[in-house]
C-alpha positions in Angstrom: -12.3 -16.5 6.2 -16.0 -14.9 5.5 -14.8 -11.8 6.1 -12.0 -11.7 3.7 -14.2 -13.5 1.2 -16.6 -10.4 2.1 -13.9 -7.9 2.0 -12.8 -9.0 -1.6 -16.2 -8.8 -3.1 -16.3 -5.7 -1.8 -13.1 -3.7 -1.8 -12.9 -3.7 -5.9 -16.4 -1.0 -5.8 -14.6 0.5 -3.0 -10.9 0.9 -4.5 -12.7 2.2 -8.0 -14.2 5.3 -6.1 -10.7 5.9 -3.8 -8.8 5.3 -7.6 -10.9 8.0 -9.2 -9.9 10.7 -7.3 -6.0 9.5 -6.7 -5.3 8.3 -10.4 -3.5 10.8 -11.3 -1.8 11.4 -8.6 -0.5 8.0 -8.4 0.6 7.8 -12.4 2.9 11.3 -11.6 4.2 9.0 -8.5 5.1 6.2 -9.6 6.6 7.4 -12.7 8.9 9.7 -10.3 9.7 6.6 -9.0 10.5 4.8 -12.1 12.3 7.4 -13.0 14.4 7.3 -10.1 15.1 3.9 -9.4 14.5 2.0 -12.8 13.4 -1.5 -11.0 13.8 -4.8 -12.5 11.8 -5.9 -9.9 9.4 -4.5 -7.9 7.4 -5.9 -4.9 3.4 -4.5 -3.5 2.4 -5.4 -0.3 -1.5 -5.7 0.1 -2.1 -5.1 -3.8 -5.6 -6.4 -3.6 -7.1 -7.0 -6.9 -4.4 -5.4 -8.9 -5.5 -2.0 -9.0 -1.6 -0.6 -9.3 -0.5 -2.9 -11.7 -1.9 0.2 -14.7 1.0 2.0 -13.6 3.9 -0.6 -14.3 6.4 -0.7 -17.2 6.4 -3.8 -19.8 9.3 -6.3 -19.0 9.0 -5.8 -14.8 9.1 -8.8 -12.8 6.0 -8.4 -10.2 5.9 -9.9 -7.2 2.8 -9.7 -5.2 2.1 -10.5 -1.1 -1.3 -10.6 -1.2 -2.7 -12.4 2.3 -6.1 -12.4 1.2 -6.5 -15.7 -1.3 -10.0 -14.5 -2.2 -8.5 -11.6 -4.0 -6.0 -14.0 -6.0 -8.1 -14.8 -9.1 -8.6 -11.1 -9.9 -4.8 -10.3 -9.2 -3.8 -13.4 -12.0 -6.6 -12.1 -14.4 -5.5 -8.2 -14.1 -1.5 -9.4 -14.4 -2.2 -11.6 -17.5 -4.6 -8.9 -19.4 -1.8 -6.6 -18.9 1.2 -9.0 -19.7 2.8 -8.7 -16.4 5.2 -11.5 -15.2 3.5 -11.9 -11.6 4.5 -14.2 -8.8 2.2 -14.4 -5.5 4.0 -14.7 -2.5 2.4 -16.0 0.4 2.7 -14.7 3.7 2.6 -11.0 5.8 3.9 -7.6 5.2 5.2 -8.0 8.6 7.8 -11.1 7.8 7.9 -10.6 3.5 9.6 -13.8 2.5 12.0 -12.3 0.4 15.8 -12.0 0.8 17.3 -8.8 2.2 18.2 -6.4 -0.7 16.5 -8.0 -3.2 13.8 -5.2 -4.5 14.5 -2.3 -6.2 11.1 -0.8 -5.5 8.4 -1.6 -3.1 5.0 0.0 -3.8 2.2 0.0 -0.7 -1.1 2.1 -0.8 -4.1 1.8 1.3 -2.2 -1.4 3.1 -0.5 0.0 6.3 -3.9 0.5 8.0 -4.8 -2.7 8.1 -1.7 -4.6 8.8 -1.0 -6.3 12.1 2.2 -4.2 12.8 2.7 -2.0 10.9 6.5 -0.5 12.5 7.5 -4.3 11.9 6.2 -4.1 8.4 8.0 -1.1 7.7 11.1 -2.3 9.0 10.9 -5.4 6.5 10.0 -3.3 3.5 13.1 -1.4 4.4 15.3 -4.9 4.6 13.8 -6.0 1.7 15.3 -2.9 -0.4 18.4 -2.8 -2.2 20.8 0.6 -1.3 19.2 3.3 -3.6 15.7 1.3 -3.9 12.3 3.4 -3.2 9.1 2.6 -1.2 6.1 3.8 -2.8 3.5 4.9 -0.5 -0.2 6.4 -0.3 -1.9 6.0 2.2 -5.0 7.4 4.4 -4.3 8.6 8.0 -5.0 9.9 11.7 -6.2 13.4 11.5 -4.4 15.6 14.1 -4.6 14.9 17.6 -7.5 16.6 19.9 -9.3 17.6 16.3 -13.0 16.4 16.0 -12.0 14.3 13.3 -9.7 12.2 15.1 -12.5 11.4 17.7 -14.3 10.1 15.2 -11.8 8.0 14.0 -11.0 6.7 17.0 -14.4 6.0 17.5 -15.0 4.3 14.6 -11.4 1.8 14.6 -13.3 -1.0 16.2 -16.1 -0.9 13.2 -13.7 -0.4 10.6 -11.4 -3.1 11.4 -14.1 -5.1 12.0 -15.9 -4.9 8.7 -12.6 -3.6 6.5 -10.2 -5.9 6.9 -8.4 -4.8 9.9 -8.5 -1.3 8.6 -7.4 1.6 11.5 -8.0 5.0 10.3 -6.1 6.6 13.0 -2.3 5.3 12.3 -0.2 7.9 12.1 2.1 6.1 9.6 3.7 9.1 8.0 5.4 9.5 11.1 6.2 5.3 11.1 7.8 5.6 7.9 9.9 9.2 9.0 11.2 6.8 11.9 12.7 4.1 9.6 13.8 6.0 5.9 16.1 8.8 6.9 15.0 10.3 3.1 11.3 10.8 2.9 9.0 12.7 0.5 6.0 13.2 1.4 2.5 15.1 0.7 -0.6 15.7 2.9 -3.6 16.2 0.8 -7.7 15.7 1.7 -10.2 13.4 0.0 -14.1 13.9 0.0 -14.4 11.0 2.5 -16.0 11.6 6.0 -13.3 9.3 8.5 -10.3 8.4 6.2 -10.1 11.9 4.3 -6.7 13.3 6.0 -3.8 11.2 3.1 -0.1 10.9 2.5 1.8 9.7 -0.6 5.7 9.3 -1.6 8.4 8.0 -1.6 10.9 7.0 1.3 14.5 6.2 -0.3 17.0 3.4 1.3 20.6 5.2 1.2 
């Protein structure tokens, strides 16, 4: 429990720097996906202190797994400043406690690194979505295999999920997500970070 306390104080400082460089990108995402799917109800996993909820419509219904209860006073005071209807779930991306088919859109960035398992989280944010509902991803990633940066992320996993939550900047989730959404899309790009630079955002459709 001290280091999720820890991780909460810090992680808002942290998001703030990774948001400044992804803002944009993320408002052109999820309005694509708004777009698309029109949710009446949309699910995060991980959403930390709320960072995400900018880019939601008026009138959604919100519903937040957050596993970290240190970041849940920030999460109610960002939902209510906004006028977003938000229920906290309790419990793990990797059993959501949701029906099956009962989302139309689930939205998950900076959250797979850090989960326990993150194929069986993927496969319930997949059960959790209704035919035609959208996963919203972004996420940072491995770097190629046998590059320099992947040795140092391998090196550094056992320091990062120490001190970030149980953060591994060497999943190659892109590929995770490929093996359970048969319709993914998908861009690489490269922040200005020395171990988690190599990213991926989209979407990944249920048919």
């Amino acid at each position: 429990m001290v280091r999720k306390r820890l991780f909460a104080r810090i992680y808002p400082w942290l998001s703030a720097q990774h948001e400044a460089l992804v803002a944009e990108r993320k408002r052109v995402l999820f309005q694509e996906a708004l777009g698309r799917v029109r949710p009446g109800e949309v699910l995060e996993i991980g959403p930390g202190p709320g960072t995400n909820l900018a880019y939601l419509p008026p009138g959604v219904r919100y519903l937040a797994l957050e596993p970290n209860p240190f970041f849940h006073p920030r999460l109610r005071a960002r939902a209510g400043a906004l006028g977003i209807d938000l229920t906290l779930l309790s419990g793990r991306a990797e059993a959501i406690p949701l029906p099956g088919e009962s989302v139309d859109l689930v939205v998950g960035t900076l959250v797979l690194c850090s989960v326990a398992n993150p194929e069986k989280a993927i496969e319930e944010v997949h059960r959790v979505l209704r035919p035609g509902g959208a996963y919203l991803f972004l996420e940072h990633v491995a770097a190629p295999r046998r590059t320099p940066l992947r040795f140092l992320q391998e090196a550094a996993t056992p320091f990062f999920s120490l001190l970030g939550d149980g953060c591994h900047p060497n999943r190659e989730t892109l590929s995770l997500v490929q093996a359970r959404f048969s319709r993914v899309e998908a861009e690489a790009f490269f922040l200005p970070f020395p171990v988690v630079a190599p990213h991926v955002a989209g979407l990944a459709f249920k048919g």
